[in-house]
N, C-alpha and C positions, 0 to 999 in steps of 0.2 A: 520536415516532411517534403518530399517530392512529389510530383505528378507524371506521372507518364501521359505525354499525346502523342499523334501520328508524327508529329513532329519531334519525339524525342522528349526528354524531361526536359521540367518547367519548375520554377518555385512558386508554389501561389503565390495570390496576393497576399497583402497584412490585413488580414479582417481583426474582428472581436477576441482579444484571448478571454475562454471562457473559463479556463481551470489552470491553477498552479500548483504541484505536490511535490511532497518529498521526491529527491534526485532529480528535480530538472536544474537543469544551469542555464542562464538566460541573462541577456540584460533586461526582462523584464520580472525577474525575480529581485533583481538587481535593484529595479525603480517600489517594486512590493517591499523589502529591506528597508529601504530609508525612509519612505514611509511611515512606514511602522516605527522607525527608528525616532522620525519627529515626533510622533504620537507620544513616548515612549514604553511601547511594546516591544522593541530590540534592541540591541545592542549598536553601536553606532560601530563599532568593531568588525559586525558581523555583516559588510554590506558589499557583497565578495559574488553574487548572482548565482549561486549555489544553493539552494533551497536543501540545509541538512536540517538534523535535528534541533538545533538553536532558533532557526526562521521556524519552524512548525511549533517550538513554541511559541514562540511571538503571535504566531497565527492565532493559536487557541486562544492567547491569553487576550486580545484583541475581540474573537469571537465571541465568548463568555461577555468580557464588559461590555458588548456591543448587543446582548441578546440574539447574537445569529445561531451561535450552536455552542455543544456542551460538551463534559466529559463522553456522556450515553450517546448523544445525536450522530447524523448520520455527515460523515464529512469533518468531520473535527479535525482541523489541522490543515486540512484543502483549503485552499483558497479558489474559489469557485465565484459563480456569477454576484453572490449576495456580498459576499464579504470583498472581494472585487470593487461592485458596483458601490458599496457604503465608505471606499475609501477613493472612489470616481477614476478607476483602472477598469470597468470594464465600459468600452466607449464603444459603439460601432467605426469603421475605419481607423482606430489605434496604430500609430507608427511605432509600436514599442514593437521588439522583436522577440520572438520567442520560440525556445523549441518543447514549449507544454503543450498539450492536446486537450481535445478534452475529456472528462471520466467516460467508460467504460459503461455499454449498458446491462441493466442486468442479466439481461439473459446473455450474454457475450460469454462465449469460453477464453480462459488465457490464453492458451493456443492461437485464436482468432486474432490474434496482436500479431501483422505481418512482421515489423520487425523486435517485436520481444519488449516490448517496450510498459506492457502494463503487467508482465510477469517482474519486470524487473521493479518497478514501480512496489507492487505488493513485497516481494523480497523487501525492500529497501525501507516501507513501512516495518516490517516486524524487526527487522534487526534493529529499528529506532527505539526496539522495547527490551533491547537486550538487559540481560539483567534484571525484569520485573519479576516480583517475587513470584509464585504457584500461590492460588486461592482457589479453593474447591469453587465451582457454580461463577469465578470469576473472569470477567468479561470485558471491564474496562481498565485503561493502564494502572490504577492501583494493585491490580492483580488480575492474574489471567488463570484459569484451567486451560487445559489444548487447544479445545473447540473454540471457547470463546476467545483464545489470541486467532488462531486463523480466521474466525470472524469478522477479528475489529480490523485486522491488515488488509482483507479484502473490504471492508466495508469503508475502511480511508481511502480507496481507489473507486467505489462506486458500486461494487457488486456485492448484493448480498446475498450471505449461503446460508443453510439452515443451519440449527443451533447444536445439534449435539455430533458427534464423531458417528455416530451409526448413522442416522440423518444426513450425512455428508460422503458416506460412503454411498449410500444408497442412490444420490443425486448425481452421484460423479461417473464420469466415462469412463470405463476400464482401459486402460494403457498398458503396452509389455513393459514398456524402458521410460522410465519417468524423466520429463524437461524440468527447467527449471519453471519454478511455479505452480508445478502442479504438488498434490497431495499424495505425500504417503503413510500408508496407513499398519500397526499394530493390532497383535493380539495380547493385551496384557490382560482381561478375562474373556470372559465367551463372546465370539464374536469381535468387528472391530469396535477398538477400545480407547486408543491411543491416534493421534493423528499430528505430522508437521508437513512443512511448506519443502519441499526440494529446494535445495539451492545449486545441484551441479556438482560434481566431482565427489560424486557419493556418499553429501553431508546433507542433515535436512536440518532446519530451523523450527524452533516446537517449543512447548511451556510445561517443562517434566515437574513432576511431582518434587524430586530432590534437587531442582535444578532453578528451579523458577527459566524465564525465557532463554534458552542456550542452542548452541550447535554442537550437534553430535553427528558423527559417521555415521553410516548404514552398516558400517564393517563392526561394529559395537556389539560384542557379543550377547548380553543385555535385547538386544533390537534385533541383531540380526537373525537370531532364532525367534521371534517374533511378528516378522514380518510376514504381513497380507499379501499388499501389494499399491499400487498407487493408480488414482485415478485423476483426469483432467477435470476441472469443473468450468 
């Protein structure tokens, strides 16, 4: 992160890191890794300052035995102040360096991310779930319906939206030309019906019925006569 002053940019200082999520790369994911890896909650393999899929399990599986959060809770897989602090990384004036921020508040639109960074965050969650099977009313990674994956990927980054696709339509800001991160939305009965995450170059990310968690084009004949429209939330 930069600062702009009258003077031109600045890098802050090293304060507190408060939050680490899936896609940051850091040497202080790097020190959250081995960590975890002493514990063992990680792979000793996997200690590369890449926060992918492999450290977010570790995270969870860490969290769970540790009683900070669960499959349902909020932040499963973030490593934030709790799980941080219960592994003595989250210190006021910490020299670790890092390029994590921290979560996103709720009312925040993605948009509001000057440089893209918690749209990409959320992408980077749900592709983590690529391949989870489709479960009707399903919400957490055992199984998702639409609604409840775009839930749980925004809610691993800090914001939550409401629960059903018509709920989320109704919440979201009408946009003409959808960015990445925002929602686009179907008609597969009356009204919207269907909902995935934009990823850019006219593919969106979603939890189909036949598909469980997959990317599909917008050019997708299936969707493309389908389609509402997309809104920012």
């Amino acid at each position: 992160m930069t600062i702009i002053s009258s003077g031109g940019p600045m890098t802050p200082p090293q304060t507190a890191i408060r939050s680490t999520s899936y896609g940051d790369r850091s040497d202080f994911v790097k020190e959250l890794q081995q960590l975890l890896a002493d514990k063992g909650y990680n792979k000793r393999s996997n200690v590369d300052g890449i926060f992918g899929p492999i450290t977010k399990r570790a995270v969870q599986k860490y969290q769970q035995s540790a009683g900070i959060s669960h499959a349902n809770g909020n932040f499963f897989g973030t490593a934030g102040p709790k799980t941080l602090g219960s592994l003595g990384l989250f210190q006021a004036g910490s020299s670790s360096k890092s390029t994590a921020s921290a979560p996103q508040t709720e009312t925040a639109s993605v948009r509001e991310s000057s440089d893209g960074s918690f749209a990409e965050r959320v992408i980077a969650s749900g592709k983590s779930h690529m391949g989870t099977r489709y479960v009707w009313g399903g919400d957490t990674p055992s199984g998702f319906d639409c609604s409840g994956f775009i839930q749980y990927a925004f809610k691993e980054n800090g914001k939550n939206l409401p629960r059903t696709v018509a709920q989320m339509w109704d919440a979201g800001t009408r946009v003409d030309k959808p960015q990445k991160g925002d929602l686009v939305f179907f008609e597969t009965r009356t009204g919207p019906s269907h909902a995935g995450i934009y990823l850019g170059n006219n593919k969106f990310l979603h939890s189909g019925a036949s598909t469980g968690v997959t990317v599909t084009s917008m050019d997708n004949s299936y969707w493309k006569q389908r389609y509402l429209g997309a809104k920012s939330m």
